[in-house]
N, C-alpha and C positions, 0 to 999 in steps of 0.2 A: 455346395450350398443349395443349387436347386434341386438337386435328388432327395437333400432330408427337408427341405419345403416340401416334397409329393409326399414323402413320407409321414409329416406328421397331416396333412391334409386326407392322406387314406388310412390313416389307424385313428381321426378326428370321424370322418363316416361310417369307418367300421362299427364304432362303439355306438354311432345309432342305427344302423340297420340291427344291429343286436339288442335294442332297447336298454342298450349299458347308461341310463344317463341318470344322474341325480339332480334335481333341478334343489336341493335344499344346500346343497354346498357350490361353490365357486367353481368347480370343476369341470361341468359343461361347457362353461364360456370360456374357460380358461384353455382348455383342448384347441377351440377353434380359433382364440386368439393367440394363441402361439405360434398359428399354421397360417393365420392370418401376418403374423407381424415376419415369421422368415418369408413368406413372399412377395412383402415390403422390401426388407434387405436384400433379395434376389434383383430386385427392379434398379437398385440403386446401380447393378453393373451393368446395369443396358435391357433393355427391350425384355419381356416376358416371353415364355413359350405361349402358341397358346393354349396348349392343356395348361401351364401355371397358372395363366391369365383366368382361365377358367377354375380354377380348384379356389384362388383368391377372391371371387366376387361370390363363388358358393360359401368361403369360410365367414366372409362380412355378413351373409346372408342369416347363417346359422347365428352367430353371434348376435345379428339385433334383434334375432328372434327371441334368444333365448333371454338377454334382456330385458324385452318387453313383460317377456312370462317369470319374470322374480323381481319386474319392477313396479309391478301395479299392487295397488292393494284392491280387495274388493269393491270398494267404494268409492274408487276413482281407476275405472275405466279406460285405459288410453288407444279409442278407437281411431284416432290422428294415427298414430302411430303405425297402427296395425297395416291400416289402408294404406298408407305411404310407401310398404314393402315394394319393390323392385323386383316382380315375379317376371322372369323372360320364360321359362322352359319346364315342361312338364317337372324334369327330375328337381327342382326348385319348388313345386307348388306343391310335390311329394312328401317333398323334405319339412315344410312348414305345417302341412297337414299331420305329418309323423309325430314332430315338435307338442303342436299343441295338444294331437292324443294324449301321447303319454305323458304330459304337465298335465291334463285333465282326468288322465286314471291316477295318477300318485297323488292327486288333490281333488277328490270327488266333490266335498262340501263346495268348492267353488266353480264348481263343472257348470252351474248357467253364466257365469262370466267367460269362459270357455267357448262356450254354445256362440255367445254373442259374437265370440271374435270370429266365430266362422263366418257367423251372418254379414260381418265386416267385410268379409274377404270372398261373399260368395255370388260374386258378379265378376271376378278376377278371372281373364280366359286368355290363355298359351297356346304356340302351337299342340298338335298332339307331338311323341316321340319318335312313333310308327310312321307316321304321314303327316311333314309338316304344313301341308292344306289342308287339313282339318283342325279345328279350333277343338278345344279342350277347354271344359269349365274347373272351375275350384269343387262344386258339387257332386262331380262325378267322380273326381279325386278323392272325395272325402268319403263317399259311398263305398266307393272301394275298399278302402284302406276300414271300414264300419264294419263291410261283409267281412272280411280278411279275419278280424280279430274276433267277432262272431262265430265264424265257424271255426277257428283253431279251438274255441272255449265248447261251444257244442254242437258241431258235426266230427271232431276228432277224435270223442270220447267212445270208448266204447260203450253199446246199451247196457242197462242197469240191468235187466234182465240178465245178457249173458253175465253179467260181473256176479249176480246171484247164482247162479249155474256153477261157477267158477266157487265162491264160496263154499256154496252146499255140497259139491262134490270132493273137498277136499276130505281126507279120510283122518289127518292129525288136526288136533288144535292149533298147533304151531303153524301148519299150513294155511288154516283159516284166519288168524290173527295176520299173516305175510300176506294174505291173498288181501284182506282188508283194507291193511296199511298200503298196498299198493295200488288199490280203485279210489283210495280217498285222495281229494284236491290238495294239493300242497297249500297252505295259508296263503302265502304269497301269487300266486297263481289265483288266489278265489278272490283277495283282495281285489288284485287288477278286473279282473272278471266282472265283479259286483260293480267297479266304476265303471268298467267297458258301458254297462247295461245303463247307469245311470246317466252318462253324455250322451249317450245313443235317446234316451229318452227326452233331455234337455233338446237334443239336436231335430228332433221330432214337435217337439210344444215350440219352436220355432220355424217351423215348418220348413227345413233345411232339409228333413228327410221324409218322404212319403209316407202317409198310415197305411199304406202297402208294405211297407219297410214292415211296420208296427207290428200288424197281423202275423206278417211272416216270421217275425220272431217271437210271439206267443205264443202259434201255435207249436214252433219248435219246441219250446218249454215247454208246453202241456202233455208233449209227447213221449214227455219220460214222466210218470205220475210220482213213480216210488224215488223218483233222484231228487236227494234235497236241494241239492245246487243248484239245479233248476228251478225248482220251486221254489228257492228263495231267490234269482235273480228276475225271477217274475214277479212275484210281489215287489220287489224292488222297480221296474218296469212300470208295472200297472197303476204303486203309488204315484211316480212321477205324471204319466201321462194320461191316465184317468180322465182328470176333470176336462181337460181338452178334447179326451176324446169323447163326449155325452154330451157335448156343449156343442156340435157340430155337424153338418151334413157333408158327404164328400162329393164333390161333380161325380163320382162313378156309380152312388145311390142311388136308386127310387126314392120315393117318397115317400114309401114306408119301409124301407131296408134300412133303419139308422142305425148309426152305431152303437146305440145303446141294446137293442137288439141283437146286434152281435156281443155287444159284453155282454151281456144275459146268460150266453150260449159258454161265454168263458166261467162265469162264475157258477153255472150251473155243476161244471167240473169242479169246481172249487171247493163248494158246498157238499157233493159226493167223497171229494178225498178228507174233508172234518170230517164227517159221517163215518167213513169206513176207520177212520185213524190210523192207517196203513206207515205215517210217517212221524216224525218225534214230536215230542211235545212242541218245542223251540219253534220247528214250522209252523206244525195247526195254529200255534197259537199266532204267527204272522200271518199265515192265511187269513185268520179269522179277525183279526187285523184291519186288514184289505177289504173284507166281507161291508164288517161294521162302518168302515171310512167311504163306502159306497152307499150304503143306507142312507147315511148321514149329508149328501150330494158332496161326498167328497170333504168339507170340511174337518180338519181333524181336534177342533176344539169339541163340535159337536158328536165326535167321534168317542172321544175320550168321554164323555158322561153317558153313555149308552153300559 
């Protein structure tokens, strides 16, 4: 009995280090509370191991998390809840941090309720793994796990550049259509990606993550001009955090180095790639979008009458 207790408690982690989860069916919870409830019944014949001990207070863990995130509705926030979590140990504050990613990429529209639960949890601090004298925050955790999926979405890709190279060289059509079909984003892939961008944004307009964070992931985007992806997960980015970011001074400015002055310098790109029309309709036309929704100080009522 204790063997298929570890057993379903390592193919219950397996499926989320693999991002196997579905938060819209019963399924999630149901994995951990089956692995929760055999090492219940394991206990009844005496004393726990302690690896059980410990897969059981990870499986309860998983489970009132995942609750928590299919038991709110947007409108009733259950930050009691969140706070009251029982974090002892890095690989714990991992796992809850993974959790609400990926509830926050499969349901972007609710991704600032999302945001908020981090802000709940982002005074929460564990040993580290490495060295358990040193303290580990929730923020640092959450950083990580930001960079991590950041750069799988765009430091992994190949440049657009050589993908055109790759293209253009090919000598059949049929090569060029294969060569195509395999530089383009999967749907599902650009989905997550487009949410990555927007809780990473929410996570920012709450200042859970540095406008250091911000830049450094604009500028990554601007650095592929002709890649739609990119240029649509920045407009994506810059509508979210915009008006935040023009509405503020950072401690590491001067007095005249504001941030509006650095978006200046973004949109001055922005306005060159309308210009040239280098990319489809679809985008210029969100670019230009994002142009007009800055004109307008960001409001997009006033956006829409321009």
């Amino acid at each position: 009995m204790e063997n298929l207790a570890l057993q379903k408690c390592n193919e219950a982690n397996a499926k989320l280090q693999l991002d196997i989860i579905d938060f819209n069916t019963v399924g999630f919870e149901a994995v951990f509370y089956v692995a929760e409830s055999l090492v219940e019944v394991c206990s009844v014949f005496g004393p726990l191991s302690e690896e059980l001990a410990k897969k059981k207070k990870y499986a309860k863990l998983c489970t009132a998390v995942g609750g928590i995130l299919n038991g709110f509705a947007p409108s009733d926030f259950q930050l009691a809840a969140i706070q009251a979590l029982k974090i002892d140990t890095e690989e714990e504050m991992a796992t809850v941090v993974k959790l609400i990613y990926v509830k926050a990429i499969a349901d972007p529209i609710s991704s600032p309720i999302y945001a908020k639960m981090c802000l709940a949890l982002s005074t929460k601090e564990v040993p580290s793994a490495s060295d358990p004298a040193v303290i580990t925050n929730f923020r640092k955790v959450l950083l990580l796990e930001c960079q991590k999926r950041f750069e799988e979405d765009y430091f992994s890709r190949q440049d657009t550049k050589d993908e055109k190279e790759e293209i253009e060289s090919a000598e059949k059509e049929t090569e060029k259509k294969d060569f195509e079909i395999g530089f383009k984003k999967d749907p599902l892939n650009r989905r997550r990606s487009l949410g990555n961008i927007r809780f990473i944004g929410q996570l920012i307009k709450l200042r859970i993550l540095s406008e250091k964070i911000l830049h450094q992931c604009i500028l990554r985007l601007l650095s592929q001009r002709d890649d739609e992806d990119y240029l649509e997960a920045l407009c994506v980015l810059l509508i979210t955090t915009g008006k935040n970011m023009e509405s503020a001074k950072t401690p590491q400015m001067s007095v005249t180095e504001t941030n509006r002055e650095i978006m200046n310098s973004y949109f001055t790109t922005l306005e060159a790639i309308v210009k040239n029309q280098t990319v489809s309709e679809r985008i210029l036309s969100m670019i230009q979008e994002v142009i007009d929704l800055r004109k307008c100080g960001w409001s997009i009522t006033a956006a829409h009458r321009v």
